[in-house]
py3Dmol code that shows the C-alpha trace and the ligand (Angstrom):
import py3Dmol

protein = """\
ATOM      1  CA  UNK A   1      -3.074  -6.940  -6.203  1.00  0.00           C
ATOM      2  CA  UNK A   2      -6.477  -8.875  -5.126  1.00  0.00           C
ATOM      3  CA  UNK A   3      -5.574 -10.443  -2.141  1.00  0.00           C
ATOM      4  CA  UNK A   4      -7.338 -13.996  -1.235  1.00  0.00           C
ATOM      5  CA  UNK A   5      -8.593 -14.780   1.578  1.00  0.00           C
ATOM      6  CA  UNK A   6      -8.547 -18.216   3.343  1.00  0.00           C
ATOM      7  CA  UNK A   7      -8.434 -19.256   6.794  1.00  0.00           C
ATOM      8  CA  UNK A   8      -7.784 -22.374   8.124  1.00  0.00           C
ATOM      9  CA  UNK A   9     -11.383 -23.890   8.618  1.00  0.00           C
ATOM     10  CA  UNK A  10     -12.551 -27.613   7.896  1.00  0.00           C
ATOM     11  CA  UNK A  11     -13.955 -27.953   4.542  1.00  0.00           C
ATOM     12  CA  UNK A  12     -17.108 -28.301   5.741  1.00  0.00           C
ATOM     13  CA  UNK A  13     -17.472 -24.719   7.910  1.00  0.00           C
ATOM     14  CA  UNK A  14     -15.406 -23.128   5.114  1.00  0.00           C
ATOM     15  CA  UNK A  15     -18.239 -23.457   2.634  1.00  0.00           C
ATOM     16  CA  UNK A  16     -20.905 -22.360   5.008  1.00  0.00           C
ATOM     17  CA  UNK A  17     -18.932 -19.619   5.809  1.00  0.00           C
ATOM     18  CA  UNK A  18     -18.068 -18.603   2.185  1.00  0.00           C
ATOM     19  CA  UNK A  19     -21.721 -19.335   1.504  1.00  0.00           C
ATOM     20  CA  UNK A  20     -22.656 -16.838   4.379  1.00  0.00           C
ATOM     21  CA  UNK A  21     -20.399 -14.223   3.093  1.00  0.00           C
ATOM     22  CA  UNK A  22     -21.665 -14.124  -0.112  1.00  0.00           C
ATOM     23  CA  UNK A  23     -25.169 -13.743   1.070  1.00  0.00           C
ATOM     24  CA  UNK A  24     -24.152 -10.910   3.013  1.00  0.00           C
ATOM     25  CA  UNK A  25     -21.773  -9.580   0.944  1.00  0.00           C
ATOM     26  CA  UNK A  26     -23.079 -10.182  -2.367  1.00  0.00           C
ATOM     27  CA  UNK A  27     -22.402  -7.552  -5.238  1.00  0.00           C
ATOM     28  CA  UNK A  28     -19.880  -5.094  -2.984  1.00  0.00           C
ATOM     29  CA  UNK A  29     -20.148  -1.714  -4.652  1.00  0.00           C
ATOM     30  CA  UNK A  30     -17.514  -1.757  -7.093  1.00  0.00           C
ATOM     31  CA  UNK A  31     -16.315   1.897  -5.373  1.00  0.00           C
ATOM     32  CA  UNK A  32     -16.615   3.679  -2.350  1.00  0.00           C
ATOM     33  CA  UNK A  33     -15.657   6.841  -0.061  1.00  0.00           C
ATOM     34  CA  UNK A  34     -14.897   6.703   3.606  1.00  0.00           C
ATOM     35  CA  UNK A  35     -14.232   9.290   5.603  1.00  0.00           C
ATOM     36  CA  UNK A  36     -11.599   8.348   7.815  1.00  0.00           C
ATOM     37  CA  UNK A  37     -12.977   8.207  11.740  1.00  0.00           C
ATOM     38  CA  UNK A  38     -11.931  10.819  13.732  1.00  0.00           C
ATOM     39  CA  UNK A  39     -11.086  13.336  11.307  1.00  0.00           C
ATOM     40  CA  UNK A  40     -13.651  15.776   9.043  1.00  0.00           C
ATOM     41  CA  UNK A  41     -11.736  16.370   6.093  1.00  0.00           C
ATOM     42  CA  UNK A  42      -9.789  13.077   5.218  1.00  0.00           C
ATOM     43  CA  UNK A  43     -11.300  10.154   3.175  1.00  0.00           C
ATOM     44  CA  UNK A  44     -10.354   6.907   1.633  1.00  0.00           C
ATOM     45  CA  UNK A  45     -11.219   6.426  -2.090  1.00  0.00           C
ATOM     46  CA  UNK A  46     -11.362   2.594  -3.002  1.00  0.00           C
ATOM     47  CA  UNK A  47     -11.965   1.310  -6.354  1.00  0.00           C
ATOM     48  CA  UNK A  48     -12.186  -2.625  -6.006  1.00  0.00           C
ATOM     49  CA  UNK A  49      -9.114  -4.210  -4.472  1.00  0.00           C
ATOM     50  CA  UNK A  50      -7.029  -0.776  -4.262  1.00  0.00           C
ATOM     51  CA  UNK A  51      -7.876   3.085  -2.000  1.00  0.00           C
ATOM     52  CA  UNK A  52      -6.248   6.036  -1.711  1.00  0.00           C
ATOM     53  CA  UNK A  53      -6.490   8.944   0.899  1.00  0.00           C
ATOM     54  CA  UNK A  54      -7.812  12.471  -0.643  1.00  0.00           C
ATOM     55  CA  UNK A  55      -7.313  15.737   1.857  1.00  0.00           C
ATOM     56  CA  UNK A  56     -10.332  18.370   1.392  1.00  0.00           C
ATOM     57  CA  UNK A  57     -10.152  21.971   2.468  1.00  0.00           C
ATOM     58  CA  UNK A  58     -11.595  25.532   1.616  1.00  0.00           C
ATOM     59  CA  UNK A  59      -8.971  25.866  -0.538  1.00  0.00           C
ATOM     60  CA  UNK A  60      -8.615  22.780  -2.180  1.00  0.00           C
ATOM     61  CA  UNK A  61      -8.635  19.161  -2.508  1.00  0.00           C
ATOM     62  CA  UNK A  62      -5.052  16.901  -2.237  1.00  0.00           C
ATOM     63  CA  UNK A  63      -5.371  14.067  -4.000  1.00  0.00           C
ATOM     64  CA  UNK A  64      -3.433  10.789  -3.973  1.00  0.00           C
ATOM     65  CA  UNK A  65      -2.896   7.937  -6.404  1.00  0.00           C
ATOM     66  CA  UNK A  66      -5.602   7.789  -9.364  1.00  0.00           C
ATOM     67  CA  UNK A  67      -5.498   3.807  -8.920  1.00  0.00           C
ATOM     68  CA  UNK A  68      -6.791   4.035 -12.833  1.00  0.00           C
ATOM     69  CA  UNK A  69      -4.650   0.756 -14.513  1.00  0.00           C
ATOM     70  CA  UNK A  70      -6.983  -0.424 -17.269  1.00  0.00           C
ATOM     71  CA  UNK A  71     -10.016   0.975 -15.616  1.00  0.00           C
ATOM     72  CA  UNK A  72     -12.471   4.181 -14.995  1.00  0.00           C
ATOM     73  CA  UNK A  73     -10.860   4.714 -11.299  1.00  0.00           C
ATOM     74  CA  UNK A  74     -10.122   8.227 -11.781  1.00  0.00           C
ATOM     75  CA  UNK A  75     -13.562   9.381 -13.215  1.00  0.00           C
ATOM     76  CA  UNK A  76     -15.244   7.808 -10.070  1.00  0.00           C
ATOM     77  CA  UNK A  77     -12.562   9.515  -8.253  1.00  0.00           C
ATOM     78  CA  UNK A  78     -13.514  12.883  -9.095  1.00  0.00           C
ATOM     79  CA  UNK A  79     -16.900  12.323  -8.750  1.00  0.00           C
ATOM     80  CA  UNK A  80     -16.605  11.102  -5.622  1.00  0.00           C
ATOM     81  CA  UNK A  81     -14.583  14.659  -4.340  1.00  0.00           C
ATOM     82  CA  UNK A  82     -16.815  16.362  -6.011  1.00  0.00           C
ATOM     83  CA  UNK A  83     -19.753  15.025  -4.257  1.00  0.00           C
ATOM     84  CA  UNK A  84     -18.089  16.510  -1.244  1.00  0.00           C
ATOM     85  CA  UNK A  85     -16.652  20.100  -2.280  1.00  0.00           C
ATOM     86  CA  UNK A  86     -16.620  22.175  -5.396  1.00  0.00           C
ATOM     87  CA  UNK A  87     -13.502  23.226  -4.625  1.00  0.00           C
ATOM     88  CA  UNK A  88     -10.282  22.331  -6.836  1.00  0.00           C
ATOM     89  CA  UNK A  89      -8.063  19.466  -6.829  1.00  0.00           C
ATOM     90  CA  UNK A  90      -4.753  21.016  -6.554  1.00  0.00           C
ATOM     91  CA  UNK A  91      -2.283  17.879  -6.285  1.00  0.00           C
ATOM     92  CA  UNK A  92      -2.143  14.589  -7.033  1.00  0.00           C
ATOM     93  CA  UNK A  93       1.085  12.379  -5.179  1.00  0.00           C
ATOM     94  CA  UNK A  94       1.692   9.107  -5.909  1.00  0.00           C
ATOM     95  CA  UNK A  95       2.727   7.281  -3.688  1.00  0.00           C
ATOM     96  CA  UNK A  96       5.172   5.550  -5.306  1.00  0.00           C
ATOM     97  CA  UNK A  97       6.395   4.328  -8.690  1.00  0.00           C
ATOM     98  CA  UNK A  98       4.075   1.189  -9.112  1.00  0.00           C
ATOM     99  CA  UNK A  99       1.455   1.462 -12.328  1.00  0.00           C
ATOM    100  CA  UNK A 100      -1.370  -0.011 -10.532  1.00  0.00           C
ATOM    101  CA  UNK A 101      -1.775   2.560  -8.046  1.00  0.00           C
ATOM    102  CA  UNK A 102      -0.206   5.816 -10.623  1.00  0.00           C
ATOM    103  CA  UNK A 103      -1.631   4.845 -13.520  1.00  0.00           C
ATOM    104  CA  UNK A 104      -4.881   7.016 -14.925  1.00  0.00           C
ATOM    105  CA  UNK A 105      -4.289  10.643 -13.473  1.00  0.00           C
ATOM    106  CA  UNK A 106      -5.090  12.477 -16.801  1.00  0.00           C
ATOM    107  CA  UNK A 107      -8.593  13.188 -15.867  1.00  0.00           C
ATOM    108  CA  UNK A 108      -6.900  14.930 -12.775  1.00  0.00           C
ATOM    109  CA  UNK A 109      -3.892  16.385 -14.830  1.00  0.00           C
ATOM    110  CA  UNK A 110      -7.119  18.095 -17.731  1.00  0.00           C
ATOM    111  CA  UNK A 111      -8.549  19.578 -14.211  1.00  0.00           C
ATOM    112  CA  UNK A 112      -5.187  21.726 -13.579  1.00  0.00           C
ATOM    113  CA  UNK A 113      -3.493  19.528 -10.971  1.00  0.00           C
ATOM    114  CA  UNK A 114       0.046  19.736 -10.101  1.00  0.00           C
ATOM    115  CA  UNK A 115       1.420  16.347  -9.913  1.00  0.00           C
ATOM    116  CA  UNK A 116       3.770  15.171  -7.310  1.00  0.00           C
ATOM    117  CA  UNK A 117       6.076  11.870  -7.039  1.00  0.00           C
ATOM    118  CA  UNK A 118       9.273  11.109  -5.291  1.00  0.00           C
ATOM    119  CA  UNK A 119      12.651  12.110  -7.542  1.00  0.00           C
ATOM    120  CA  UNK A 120      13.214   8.243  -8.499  1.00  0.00           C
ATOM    121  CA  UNK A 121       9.437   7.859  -9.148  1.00  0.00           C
ATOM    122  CA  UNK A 122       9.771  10.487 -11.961  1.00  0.00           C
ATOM    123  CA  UNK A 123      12.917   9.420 -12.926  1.00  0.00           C
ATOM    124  CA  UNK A 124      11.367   5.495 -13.552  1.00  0.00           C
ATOM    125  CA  UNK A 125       8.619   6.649 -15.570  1.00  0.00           C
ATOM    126  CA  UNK A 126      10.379   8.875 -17.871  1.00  0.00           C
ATOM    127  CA  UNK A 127      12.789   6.086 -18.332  1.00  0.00           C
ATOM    128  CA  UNK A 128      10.169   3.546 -18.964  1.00  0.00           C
ATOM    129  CA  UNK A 129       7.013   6.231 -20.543  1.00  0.00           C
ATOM    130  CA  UNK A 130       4.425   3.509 -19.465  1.00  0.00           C
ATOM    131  CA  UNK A 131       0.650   3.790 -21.077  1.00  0.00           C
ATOM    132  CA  UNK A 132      -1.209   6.355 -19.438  1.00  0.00           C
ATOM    133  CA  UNK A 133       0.827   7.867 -16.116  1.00  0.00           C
ATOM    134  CA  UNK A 134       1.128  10.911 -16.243  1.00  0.00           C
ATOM    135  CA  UNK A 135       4.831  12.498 -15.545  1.00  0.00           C
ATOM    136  CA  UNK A 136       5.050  14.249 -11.946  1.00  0.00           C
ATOM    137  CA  UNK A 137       5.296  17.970 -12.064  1.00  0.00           C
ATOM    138  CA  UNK A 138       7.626  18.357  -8.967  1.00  0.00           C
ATOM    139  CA  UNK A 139       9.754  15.608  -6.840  1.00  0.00           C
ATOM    140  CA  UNK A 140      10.612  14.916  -3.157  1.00  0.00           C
ATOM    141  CA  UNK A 141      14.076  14.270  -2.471  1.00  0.00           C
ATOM    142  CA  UNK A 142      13.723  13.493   1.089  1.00  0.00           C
ATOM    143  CA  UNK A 143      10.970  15.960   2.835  1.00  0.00           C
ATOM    144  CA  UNK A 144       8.455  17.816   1.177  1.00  0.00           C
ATOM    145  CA  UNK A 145       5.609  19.797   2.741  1.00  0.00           C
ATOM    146  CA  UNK A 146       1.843  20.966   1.353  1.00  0.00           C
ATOM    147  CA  UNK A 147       0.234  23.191   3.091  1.00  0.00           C
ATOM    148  CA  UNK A 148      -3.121  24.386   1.779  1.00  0.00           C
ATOM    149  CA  UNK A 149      -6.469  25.867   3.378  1.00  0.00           C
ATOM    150  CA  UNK A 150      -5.242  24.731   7.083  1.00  0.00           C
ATOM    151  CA  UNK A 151      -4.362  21.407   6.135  1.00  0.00           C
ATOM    152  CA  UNK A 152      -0.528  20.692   6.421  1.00  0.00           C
ATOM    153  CA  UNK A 153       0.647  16.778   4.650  1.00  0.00           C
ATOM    154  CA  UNK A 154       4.027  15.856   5.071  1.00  0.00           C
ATOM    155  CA  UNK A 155       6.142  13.762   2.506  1.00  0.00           C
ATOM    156  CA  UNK A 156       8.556  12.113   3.563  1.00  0.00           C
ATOM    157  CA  UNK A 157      11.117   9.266   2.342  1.00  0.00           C
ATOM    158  CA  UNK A 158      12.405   7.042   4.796  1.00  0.00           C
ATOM    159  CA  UNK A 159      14.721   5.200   2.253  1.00  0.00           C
ATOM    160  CA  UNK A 160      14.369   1.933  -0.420  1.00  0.00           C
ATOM    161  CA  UNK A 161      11.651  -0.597   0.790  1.00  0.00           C
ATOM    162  CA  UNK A 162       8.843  -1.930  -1.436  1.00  0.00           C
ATOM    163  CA  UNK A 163       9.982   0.361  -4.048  1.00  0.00           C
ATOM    164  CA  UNK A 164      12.634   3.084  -4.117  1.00  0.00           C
ATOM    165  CA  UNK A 165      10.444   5.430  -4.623  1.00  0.00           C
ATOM    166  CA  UNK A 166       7.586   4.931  -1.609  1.00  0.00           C
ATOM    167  CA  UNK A 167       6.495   8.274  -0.043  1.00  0.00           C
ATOM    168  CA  UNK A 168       5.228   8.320   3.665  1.00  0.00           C
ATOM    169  CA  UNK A 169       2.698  10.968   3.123  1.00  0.00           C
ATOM    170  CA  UNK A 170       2.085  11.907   7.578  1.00  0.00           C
ATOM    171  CA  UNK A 171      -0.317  14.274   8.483  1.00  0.00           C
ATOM    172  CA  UNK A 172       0.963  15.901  11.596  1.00  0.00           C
ATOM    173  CA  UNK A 173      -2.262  17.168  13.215  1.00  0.00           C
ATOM    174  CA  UNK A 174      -4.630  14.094  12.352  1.00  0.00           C
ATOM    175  CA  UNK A 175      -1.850  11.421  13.332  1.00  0.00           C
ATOM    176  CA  UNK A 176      -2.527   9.685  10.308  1.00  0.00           C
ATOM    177  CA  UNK A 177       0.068   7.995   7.540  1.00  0.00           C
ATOM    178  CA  UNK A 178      -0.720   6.727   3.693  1.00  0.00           C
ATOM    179  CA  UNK A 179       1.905   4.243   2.291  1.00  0.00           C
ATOM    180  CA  UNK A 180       1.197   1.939  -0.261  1.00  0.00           C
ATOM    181  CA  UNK A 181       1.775  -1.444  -0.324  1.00  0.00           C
ATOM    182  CA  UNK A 182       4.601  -2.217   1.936  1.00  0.00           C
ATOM    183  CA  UNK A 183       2.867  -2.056   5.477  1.00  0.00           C
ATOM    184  CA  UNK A 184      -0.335  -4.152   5.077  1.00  0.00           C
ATOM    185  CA  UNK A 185      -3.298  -5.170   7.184  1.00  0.00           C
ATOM    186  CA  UNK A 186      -2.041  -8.088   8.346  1.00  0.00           C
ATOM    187  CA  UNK A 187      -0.650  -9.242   4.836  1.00  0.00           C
ATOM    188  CA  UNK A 188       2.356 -11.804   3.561  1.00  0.00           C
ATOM    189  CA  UNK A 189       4.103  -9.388   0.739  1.00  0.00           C
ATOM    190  CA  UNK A 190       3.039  -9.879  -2.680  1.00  0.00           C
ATOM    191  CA  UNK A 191       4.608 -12.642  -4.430  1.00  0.00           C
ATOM    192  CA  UNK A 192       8.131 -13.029  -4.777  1.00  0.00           C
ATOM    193  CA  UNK A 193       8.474  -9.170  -3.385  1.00  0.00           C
ATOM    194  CA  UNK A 194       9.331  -7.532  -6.771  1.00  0.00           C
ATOM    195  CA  UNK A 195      11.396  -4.425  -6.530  1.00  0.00           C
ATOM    196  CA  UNK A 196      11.296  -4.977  -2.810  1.00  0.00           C
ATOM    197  CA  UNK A 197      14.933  -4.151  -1.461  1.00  0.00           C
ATOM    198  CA  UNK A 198      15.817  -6.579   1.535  1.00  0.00           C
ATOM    199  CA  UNK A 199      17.125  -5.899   4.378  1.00  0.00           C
ATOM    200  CA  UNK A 200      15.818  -1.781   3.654  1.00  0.00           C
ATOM    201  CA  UNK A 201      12.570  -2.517   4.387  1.00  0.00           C
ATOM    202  CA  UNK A 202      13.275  -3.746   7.832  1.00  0.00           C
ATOM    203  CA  UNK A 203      15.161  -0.561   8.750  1.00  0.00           C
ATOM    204  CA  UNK A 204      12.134   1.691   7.266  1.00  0.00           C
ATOM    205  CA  UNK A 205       9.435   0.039   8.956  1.00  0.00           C
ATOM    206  CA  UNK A 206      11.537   0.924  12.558  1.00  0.00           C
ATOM    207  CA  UNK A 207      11.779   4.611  10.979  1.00  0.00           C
ATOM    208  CA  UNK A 208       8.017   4.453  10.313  1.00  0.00           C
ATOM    209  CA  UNK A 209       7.024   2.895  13.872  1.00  0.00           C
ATOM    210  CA  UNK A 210       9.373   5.734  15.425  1.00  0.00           C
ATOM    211  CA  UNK A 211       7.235   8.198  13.789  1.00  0.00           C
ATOM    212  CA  UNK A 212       4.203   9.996  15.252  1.00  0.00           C
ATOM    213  CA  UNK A 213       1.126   8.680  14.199  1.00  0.00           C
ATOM    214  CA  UNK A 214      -1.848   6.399  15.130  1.00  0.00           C
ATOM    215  CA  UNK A 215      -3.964   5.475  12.120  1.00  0.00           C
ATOM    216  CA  UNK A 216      -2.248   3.764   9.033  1.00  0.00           C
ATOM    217  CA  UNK A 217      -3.901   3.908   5.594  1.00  0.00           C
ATOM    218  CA  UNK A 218      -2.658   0.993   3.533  1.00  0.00           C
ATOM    219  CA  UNK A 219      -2.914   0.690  -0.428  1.00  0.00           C
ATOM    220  CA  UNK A 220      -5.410  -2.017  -0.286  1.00  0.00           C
ATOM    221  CA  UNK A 221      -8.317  -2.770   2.357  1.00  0.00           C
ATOM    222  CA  UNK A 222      -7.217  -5.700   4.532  1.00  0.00           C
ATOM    223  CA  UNK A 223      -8.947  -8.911   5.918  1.00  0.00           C
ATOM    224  CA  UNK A 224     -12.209  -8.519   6.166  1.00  0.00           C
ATOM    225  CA  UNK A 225     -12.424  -5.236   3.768  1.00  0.00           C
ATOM    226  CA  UNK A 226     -10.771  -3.025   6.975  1.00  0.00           C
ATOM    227  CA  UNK A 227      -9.469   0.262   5.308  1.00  0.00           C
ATOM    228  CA  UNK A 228      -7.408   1.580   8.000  1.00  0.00           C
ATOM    229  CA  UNK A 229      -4.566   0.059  10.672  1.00  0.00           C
ATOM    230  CA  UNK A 230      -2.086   0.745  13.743  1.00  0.00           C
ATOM    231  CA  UNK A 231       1.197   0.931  14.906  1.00  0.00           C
ATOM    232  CA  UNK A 232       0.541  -2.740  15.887  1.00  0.00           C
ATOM    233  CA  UNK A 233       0.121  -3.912  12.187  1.00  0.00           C
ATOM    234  CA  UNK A 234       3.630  -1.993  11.383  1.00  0.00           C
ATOM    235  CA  UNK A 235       5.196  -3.560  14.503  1.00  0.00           C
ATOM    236  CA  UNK A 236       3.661  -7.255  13.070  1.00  0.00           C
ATOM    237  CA  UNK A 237       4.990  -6.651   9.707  1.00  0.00           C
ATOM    238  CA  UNK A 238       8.143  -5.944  10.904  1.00  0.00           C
ATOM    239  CA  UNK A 239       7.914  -9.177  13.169  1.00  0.00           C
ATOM    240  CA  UNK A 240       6.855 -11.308   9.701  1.00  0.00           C
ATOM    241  CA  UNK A 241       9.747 -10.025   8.355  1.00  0.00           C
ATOM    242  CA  UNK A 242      12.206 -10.350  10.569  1.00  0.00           C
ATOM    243  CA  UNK A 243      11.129 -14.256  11.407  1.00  0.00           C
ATOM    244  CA  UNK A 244      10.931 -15.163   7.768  1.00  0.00           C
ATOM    245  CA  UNK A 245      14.281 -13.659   7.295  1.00  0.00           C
ATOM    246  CA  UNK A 246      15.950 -15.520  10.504  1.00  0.00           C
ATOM    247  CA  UNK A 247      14.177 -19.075   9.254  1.00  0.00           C
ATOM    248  CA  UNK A 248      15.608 -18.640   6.334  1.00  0.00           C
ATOM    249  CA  UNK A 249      18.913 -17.976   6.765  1.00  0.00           C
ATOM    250  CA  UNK A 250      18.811 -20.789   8.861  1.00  0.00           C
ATOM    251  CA  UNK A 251      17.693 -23.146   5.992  1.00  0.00           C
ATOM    252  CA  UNK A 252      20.373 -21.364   3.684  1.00  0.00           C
ATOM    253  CA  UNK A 253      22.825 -21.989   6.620  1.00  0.00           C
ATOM    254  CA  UNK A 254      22.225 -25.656   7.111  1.00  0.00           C
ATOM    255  CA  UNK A 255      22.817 -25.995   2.949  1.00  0.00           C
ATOM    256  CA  UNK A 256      19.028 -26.366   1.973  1.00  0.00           C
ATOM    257  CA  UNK A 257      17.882 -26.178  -1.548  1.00  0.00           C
ATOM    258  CA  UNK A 258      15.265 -23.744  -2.449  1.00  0.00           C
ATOM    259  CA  UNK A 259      12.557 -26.264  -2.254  1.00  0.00           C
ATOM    260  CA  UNK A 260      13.054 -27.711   0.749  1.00  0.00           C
ATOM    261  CA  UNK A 261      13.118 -24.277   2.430  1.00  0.00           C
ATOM    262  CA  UNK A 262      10.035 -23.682   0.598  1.00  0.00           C
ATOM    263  CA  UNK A 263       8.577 -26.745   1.540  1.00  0.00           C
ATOM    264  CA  UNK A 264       9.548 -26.862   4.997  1.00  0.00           C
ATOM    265  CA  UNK A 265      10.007 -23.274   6.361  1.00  0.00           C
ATOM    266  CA  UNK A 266       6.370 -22.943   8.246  1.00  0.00           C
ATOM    267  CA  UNK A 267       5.375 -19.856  10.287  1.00  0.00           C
ATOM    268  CA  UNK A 268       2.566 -20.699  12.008  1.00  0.00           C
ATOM    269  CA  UNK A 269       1.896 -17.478  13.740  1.00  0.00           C
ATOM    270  CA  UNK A 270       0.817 -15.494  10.316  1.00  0.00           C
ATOM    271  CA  UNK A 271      -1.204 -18.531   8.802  1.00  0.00           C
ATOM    272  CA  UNK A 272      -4.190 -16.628   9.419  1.00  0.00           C
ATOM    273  CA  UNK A 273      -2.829 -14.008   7.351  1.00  0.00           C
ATOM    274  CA  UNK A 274      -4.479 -13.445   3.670  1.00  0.00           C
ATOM    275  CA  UNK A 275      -2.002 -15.193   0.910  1.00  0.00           C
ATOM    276  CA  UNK A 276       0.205 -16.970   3.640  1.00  0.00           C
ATOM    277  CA  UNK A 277      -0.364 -20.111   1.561  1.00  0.00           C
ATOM    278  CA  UNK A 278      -0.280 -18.657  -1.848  1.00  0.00           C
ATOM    279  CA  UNK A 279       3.035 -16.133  -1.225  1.00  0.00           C
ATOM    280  CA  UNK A 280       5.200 -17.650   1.633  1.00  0.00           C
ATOM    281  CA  UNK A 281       6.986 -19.678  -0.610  1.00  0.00           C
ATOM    282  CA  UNK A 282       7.523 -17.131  -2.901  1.00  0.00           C
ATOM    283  CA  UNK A 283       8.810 -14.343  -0.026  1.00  0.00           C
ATOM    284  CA  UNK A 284      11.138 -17.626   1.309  1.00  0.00           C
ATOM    285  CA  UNK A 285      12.268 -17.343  -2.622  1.00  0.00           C
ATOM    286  CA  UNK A 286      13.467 -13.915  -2.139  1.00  0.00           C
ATOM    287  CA  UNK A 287      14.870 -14.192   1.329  1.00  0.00           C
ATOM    288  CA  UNK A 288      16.841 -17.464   0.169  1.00  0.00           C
ATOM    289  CA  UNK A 289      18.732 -15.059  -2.724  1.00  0.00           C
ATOM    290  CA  UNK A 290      19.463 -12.417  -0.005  1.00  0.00           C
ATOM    291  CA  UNK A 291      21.033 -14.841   2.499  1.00  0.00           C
ATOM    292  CA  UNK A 292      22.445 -16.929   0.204  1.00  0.00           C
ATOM    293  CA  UNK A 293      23.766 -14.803  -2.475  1.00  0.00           C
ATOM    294  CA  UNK A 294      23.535 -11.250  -0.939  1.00  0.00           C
ATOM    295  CA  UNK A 295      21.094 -10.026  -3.715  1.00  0.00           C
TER     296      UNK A 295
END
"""
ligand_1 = """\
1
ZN
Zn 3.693 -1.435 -5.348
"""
view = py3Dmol.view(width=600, height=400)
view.addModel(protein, "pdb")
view.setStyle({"model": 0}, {"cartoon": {"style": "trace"}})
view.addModel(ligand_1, "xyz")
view.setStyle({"model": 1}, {"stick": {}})
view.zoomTo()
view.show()
């Protein structure tokens, strides 16, 4: 998912600011590899609105999601690693069931990697065989842990949330987590919070913010093209949550129809926030049905 970016500026400054960041940002590279600060062996692949985390050591390379739907991701990808060693890449993980991040591994897959997904991940896409994913080689029931040339990556499941399927992939030493998709930058959910399970994902964001770690690498960059996060932006997307679920139930309580709660539930506080026009009335949608169905 692209996500748009407005803030709430008078017309006028809005398009000389747009106009100033398209000067300066003109043409973005339509890829890139970051290492990730503090650390000399972890990096963030991006390939335009989505990034990944790849592990290297003398033994190998872990590898996450090939982020390949309809597109050359993957061939970048190893290009890209193998800029940086000529060692092999030993595992994909995905980290979750979602085509837009999992889609396009066969490049990796024709290189000998060993493909891992959580169990429900696997069991999704041999249920639905989509175009081009290829089928995980081993699962994660709850804990899994890789270990290779001194580098040790933890998977973990911490239960249904923006999937039933989404891996915390921790590593222990570097304090560092990858999840995709669920605990933005600063970021509404994505539209009306498909295969989202409500209230799960409140209870696994306080599992992830109990966990030890300090640098958060999301599935897409965030405002301003930032690649990594904080405890802080789990502790804020637990907040969003948590207020957009208690004004709705409110609106469900006091017998309003979908579109007035859409139309007059405002949280000011996360305005700033890419999308809070665009999907706000499309996660009070989804909150409505949970508060006033149960679903
Ligand atoms: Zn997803």
């Amino acid at each position: 998912m692209l996500r748009l970016r407005f803030i709430g500026l008078s017309a006028a400054l809005l398009a000389t600011t747009m106009a100033t960041a398209q000067a300066q940002t003109a043409a973005p590279p339509p890829y890139a590899t970051t290492k990730v600060e503090g650390t000399d062996n972890v990096y963030i692949f991006r390939f335009g609105g989505h990034q990944s985390m790849f592990i290297v050591t003398k033994d190998g390379v872990i590898a996450t999601d090939p982020i390949s739907e309809r597109r050359p991701a993957a061939k970048a990808y190893i290009e890209e690693i193998q800029k940086i060693t000529k060692a092999p890449i030993k595992y994909v993980i995905y980290s979750h069931s979602h085509y837009d991040h999992i889609a396009g591994g066969k490049p990796f897959k024709d290189l000998g990697a060993t493909f891992i997904a959580h169990k429900n991940a696997k069991a999704r896409i041999v249920a639905l065989k989509p175009d081009d994913v290829v089928v995980p080689d081993q699962v994660v029931d709850n804990k899994k842990v890789i270990k290779l040339g001194g580098a040790t990556l933890e998977l973990l499941y911490v239960g249904k949330n923006h999937s039933d399927s989404t891996l915390v992939m921790r590593l222990p030493k570097e304090k560092i987590i990858f999840t995709v998709d669920w605990i933005p930058i600063q970021g509404i959910q994505f539209r009306g919070m498909a295969d989202t399970y409500v209230p799960d994902i409140e209870e696994g964001l306080k599992k992830v913010i109990e966990m030890d770690w300090e640098t958060l690498i999301p599935g897409h960059p965030g405002p301003g093209g930032k690649q990594t996060g904080t405890k802080e932006n789990a502790r804020e997307e637990l907040a969003y949550l948590q207020d957009l679920s208690a004004a709705v139930k409110q609106a469900v309580s006091e017998g309003k129809s979908y579109a007035d709660a859409q139309k007059e539930i405002k949280l000011p506080k996360y305005e700033p926030w890419p999308n809070y026009n665009a999907f706000l009335p499309m996660n009070i949608e989804r909150y409505y049905d949970f508060w006033n169905r149960g679903i």
